[in-house]
C-alpha positions as CSV (number, residue, x, y, z in Angstrom):
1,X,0.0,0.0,0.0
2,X,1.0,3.5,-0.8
3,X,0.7,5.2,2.3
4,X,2.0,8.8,0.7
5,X,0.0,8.5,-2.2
6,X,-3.3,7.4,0.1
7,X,-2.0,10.3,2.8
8,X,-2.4,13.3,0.0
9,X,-5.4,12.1,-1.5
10,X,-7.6,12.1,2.1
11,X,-5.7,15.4,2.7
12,X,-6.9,17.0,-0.7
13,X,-10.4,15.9,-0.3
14,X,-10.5,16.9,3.0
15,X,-9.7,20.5,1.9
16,X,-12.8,20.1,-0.7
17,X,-15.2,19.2,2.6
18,X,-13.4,22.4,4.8
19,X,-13.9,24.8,1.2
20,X,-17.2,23.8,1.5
21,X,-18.4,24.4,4.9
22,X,-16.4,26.9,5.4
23,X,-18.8,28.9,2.5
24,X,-22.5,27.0,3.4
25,X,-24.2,29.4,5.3
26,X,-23.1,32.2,2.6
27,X,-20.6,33.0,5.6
28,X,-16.9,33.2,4.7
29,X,-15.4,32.0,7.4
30,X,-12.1,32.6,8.4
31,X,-9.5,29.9,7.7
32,X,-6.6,31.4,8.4
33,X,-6.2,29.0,12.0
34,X,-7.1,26.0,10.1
35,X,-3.1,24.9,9.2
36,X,-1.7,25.7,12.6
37,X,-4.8,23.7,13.7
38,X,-4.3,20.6,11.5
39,X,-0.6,21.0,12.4
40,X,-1.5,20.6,16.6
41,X,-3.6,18.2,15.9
42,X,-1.3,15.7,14.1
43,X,1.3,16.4,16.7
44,X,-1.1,15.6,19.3
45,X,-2.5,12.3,17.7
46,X,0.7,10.6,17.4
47,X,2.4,11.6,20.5
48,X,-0.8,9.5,21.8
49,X,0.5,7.1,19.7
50,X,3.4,6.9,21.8
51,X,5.8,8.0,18.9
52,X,8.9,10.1,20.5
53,X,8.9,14.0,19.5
54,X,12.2,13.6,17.9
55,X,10.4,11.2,15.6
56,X,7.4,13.5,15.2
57,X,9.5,16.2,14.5
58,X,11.2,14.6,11.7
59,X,8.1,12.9,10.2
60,X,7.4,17.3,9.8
61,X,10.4,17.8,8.3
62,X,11.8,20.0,11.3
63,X,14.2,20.2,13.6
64,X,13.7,19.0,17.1
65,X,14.1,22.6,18.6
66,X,11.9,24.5,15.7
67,X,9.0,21.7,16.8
68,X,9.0,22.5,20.1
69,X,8.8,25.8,19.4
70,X,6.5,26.0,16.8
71,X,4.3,23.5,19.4
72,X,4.5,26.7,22.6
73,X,3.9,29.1,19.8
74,X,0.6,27.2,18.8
75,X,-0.8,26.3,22.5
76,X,-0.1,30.0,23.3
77,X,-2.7,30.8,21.1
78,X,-0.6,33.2,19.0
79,X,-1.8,34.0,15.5
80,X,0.1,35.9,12.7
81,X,-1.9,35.6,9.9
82,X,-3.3,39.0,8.0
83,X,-6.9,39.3,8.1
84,X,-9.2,38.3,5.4
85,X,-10.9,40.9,3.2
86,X,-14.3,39.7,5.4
87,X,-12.0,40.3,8.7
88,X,-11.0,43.7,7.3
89,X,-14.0,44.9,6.6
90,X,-16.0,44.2,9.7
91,X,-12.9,45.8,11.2
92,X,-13.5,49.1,9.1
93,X,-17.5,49.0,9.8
94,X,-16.4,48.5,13.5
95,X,-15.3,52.6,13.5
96,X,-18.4,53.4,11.7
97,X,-21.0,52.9,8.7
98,X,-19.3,52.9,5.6
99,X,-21.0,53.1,2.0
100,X,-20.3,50.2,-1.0
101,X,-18.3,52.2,-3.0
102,X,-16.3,53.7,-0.3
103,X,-15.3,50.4,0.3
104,X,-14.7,49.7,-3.1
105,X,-12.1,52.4,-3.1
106,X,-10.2,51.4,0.0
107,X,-10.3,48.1,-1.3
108,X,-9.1,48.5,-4.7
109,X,-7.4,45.6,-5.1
110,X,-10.4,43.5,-5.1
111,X,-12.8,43.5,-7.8
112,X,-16.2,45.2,-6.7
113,X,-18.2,41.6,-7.1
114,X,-15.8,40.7,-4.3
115,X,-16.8,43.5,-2.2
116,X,-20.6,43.1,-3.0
117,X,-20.6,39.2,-2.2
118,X,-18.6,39.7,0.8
119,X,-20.8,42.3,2.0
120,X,-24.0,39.8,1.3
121,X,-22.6,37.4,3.5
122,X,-21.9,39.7,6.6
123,X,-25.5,40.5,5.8
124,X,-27.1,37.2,5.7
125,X,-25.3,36.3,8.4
126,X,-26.5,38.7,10.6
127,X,-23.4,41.1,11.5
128,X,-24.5,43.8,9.0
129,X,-27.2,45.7,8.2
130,X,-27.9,48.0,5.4
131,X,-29.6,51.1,4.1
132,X,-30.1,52.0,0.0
133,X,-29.5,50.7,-3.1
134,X,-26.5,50.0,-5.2
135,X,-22.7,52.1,-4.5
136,X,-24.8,54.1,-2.3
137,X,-26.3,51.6,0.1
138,X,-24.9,52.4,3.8
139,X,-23.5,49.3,5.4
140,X,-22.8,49.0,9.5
141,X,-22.7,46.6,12.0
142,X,-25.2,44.9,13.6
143,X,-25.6,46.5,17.4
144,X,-23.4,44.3,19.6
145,X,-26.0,43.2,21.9
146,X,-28.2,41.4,18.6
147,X,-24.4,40.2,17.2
148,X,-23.6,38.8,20.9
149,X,-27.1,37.4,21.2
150,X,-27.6,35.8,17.4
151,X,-24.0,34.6,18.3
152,X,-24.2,32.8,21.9
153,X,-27.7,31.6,20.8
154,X,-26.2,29.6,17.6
155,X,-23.2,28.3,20.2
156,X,-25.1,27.4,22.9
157,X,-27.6,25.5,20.6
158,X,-24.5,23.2,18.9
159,X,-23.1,22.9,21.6
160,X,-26.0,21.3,23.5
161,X,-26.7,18.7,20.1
162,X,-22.7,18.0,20.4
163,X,-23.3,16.9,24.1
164,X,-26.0,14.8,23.5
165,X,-24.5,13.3,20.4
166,X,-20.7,12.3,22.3
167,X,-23.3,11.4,25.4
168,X,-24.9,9.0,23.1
169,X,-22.1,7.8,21.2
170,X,-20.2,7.1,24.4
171,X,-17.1,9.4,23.6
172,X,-18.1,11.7,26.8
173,X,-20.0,10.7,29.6
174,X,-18.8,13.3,32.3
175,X,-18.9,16.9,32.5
176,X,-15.5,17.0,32.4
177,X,-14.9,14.8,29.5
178,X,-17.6,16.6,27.3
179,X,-15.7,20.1,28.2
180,X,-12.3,18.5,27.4
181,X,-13.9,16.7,24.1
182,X,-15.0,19.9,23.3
183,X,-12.6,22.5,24.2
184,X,-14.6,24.6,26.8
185,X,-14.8,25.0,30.6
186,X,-17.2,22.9,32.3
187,X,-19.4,26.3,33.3
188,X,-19.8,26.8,29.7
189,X,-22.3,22.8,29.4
190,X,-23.4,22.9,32.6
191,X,-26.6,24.3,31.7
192,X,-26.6,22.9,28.6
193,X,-26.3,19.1,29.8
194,X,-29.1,19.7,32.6
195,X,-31.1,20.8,29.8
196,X,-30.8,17.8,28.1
197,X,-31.5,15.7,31.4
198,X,-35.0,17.6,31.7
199,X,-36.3,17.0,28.4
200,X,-35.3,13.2,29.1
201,X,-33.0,13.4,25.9
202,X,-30.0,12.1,28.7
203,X,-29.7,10.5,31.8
204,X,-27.3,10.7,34.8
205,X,-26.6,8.5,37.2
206,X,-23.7,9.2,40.0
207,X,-21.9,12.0,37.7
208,X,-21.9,10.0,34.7
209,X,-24.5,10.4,31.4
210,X,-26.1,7.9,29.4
211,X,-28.5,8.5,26.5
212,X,-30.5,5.6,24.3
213,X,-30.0,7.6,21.0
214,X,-29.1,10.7,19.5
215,X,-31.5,11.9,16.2
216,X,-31.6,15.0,14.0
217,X,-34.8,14.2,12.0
218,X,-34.7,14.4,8.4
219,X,-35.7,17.8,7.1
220,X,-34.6,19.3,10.5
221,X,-33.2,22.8,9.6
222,X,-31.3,22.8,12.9
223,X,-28.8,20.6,14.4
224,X,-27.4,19.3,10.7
225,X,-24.1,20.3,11.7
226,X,-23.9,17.5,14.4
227,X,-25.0,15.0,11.2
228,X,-22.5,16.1,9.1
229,X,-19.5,15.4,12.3
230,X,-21.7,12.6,12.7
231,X,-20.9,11.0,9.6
232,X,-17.3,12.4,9.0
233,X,-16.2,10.7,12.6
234,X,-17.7,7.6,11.4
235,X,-16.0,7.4,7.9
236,X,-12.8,7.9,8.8
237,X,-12.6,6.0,12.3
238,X,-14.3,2.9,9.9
239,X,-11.1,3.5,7.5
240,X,-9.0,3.8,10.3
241,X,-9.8,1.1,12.1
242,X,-9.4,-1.3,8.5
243,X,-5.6,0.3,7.9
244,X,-4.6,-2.6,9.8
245,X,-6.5,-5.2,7.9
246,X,-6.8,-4.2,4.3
247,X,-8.3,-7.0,2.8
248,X,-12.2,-7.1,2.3
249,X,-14.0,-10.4,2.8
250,X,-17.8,-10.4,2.1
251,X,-18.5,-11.5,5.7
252,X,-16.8,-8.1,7.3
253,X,-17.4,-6.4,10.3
254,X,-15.5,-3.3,10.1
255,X,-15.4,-1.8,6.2
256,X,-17.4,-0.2,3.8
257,X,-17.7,-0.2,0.5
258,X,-18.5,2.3,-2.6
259,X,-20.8,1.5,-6.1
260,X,-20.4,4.0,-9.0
261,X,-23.7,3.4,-11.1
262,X,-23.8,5.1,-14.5
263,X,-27.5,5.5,-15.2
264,X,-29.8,7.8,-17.4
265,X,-33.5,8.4,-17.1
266,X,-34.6,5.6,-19.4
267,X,-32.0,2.7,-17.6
268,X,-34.5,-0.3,-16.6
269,X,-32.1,-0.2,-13.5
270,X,-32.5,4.0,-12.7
271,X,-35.3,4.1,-10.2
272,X,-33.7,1.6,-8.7
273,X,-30.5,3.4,-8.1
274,X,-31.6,6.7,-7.7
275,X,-34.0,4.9,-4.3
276,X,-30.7,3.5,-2.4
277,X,-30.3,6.6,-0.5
278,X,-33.9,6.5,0.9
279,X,-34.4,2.8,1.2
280,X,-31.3,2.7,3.1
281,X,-32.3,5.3,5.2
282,X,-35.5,3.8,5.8
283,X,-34.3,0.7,6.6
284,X,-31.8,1.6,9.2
285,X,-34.0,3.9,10.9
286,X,-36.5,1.2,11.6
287,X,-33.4,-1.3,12.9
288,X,-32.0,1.5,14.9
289,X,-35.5,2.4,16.8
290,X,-35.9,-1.3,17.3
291,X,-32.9,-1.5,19.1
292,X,-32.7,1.2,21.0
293,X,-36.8,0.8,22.0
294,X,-35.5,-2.9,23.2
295,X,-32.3,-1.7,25.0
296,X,-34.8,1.2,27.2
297,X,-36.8,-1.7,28.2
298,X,-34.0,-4.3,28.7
299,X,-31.0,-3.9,31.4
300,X,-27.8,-3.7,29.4
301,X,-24.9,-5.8,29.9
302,X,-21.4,-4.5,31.4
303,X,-19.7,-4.5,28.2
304,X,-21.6,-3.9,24.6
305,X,-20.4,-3.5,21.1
306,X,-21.1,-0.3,19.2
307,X,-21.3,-1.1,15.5
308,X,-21.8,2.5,13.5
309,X,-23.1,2.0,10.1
310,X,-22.5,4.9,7.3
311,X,-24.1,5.4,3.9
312,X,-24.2,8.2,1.8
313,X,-25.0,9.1,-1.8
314,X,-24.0,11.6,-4.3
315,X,-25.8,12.6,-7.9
316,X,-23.5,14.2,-10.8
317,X,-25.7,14.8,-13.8
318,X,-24.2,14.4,-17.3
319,X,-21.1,12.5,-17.0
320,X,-19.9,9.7,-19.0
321,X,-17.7,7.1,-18.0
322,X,-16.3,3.4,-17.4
323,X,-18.8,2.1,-13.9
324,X,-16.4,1.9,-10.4
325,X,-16.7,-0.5,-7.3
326,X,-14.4,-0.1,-4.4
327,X,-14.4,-1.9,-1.1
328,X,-12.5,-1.4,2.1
């Protein structure tokens, strides 16, 4: 196996997944912590591993000193990247309401589309408000109170679906472990978690959480964030678990595998195809309530297994090509 080849690959389409998140909401969010950020997190990862820093340094191409250093730099929370053009111009509406083409002359290095869209997603998101039409429309910031509230309301709300979601995947059952799995003091999901004990969603018993299941209903408008980590965690902890045993038998446990159908409307075989998505979905919904309707009735045993099952489909029209199959 290729390791490099594989490595650069998951790294590239990785970088597809951040592009596009990073622009869904018509936001566009910052990205310049996201290296550093990858970079921590590697280092992090295999020194959990139990691989020596002197090796980890190397596998970075740096010396052992420079990754030490580069390491503090990072965990001191120092950042030196220059600001986006969205970063520099909610800095320039912070000292005051500024018109579109004012903007377009202080920023005449970027072509007035650019300022326009960048300007409609600080609007749509809620940080901006405006006043007129066209070069002349009058652009400011939303009051702080409304940006603080839209803001802490849209945190708070993830953050209480992340709980449950760890709670019922058994990553975090603790206060403490749900603040360390997610980066924030144990005052900031303390509220959140007792929540989530009220409505029944979680339970606790002697300091530690348990929760039955964790659903975002299809056609939910919120909480599709947590489905999208959802299935991302379980893609690549699937693949990561099968690096050590990389050849597929039919009769698998831990895998997946991928079908590339070429199809048109008339196909005998299109409605068919075009279904798996739904049937799937159907299908495992009604196994997963089953079992988790059984287990709240039933005592469950010390130790379980936890068998996470992914699926996903994608539709590009008009292509032409030779049909793939893939397994893991």
């Amino acid at each position: 196996m290729n390791v490099q080849l594989l490595i650069d690959d998951i790294v590239r389409q990785t970088t597809v997944l951040i592009a596009q998140l990073s622009t869904s909401t018509g936001l566009r969010a910052p990205l310049s912590h996201v290296a550093d950020q990858v970079f921590r997190e590697l280092a992090r990862e295999l020194d959990a591993q139990g691989v020596r820093r002197k090796v980890v340094a190397d596998m970075f191409g740096l010396a052992l000193r420079s990754y030490q250093k580069k390491l503090r730099r990072l965990d001191e929370g120092v950042n030196l990247s220059v600001g986006s053009l969205w970063q520099r111009i909610y800095a320039d509406l912070s000292e005051g309401t500024a018109t579109r083409s004012r903007l377009e002359q202080r920023y005449k290095t970027h072509a007035p589309e650019q300022i326009a869209a960048t300007l409609q997603d600080m609007l749509q998101s809620g940080l901006v408000y405006s006043s007129g039409k066209g070069a002349d429309a009058i652009f400011g910031l939303t009051s702080d109170a409304d940006r603080a509230h839209l803001g802490a309301a849209d945190r708070q709300r993830m953050l209480k679906d992340l709980c449950w979601y760890l709670i019922a995947g058994g990553t975090a059952t603790t206060r403490a472990a749900l603040a360390a799995e997610l980066r924030v003091d144990v005052a900031d999901i303390d509220a959140l978690v007792d929540e989530l004990v009220t409505a029944g969603q979680v339970t606790e018993s002697e300091g530690r959480f348990e929760a039955s299941r964790f659903e975002v209903p299809v056609g939910a408008e919120r909480g599709w964030e947590t489905s999208v980590l959802d299935h991302f965690r379980a893609v690549t902890t699937s693949i990561a678990a099968k690096v050590n045993r990389p050849v597929a038998a039919d009769d698998d446990e831990i895998g997946g595998g991928t079908r590339t159908f070429f199809i048109y409307p008339s196909h005998p075989d299109a409605a068919e195809v075009y279904a798996l998505l739904s049937e799937t979905r159907i299908k495992t919904r009604e196994l997963w309530r089953r079992v988790t309707d059984h287990n709240a009735k039933v005592a469950m045993p010390d130790k379980t297994d936890r068998v996470t099952f992914y699926f996903g489909q994608n539709v590009v029209r008009g292509v032409t090509d030779n049909a793939e199959a893939d397994d893991e």
